[in-house]
Steps between C-alpha positions, in 0.01 A plus 500: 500500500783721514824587224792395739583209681539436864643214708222531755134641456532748821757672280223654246305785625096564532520763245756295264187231558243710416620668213594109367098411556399803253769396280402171505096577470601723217717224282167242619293721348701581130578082468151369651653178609233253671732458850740668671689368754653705770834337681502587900201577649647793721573673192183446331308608843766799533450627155128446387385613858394173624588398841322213518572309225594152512674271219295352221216606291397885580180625484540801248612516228769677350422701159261179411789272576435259767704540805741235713714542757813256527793474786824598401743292417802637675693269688488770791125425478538201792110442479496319175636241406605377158253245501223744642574791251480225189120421624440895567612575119340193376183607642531827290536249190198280521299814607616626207429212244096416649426854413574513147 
């Protein structure tokens, strides 16, 4: 969601966050693509103003693109996993095939 890269997530700002989301929703909008998938939840609720968001499927939508939420994969991410962030991701995929 944002142009540089950062070893840890707590390195990005709110506003760096922010302005990412309206990049983002503007780019959704211009391509139209039927998902978009968010990586790290904290991000996603920093940046599109949800604080209560949780991983998966989101309600809204996001310039008519459907919405998910998936961990990140860093390996300082100690919740998840390999094994748990291949079933996240592949429940992005076969929500994505059964609604063509």
């Amino acid at each position: 969601m944002v142009e540089r890269a950062s070893a840890r997530a707590d390195e990005l700002t709110a506003a760096e966050l922010v302005a990412g989301a309206e990049i983002l929703t503007a780019k959704v909008e211009r391509y139209r693509p039927r998902w978009v998938a968010v990586v790290g939840v904290t991000a996603y609720r920093i940046g599109f103003a949800r604080p209560k968001a949780a991983f998966g499927p989101q309600p809204e939508l996001l310039g008519g693109g459907r919405l998910w939420v998936l961990p990140n994969p860093s390996g300082l991410n100690a919740h998840f996993t390999p094994e748990t962030l291949g079933v996240a991701f592949a429940e992005l995929q076969a929500a994505a095939a059964t609604s063509d």
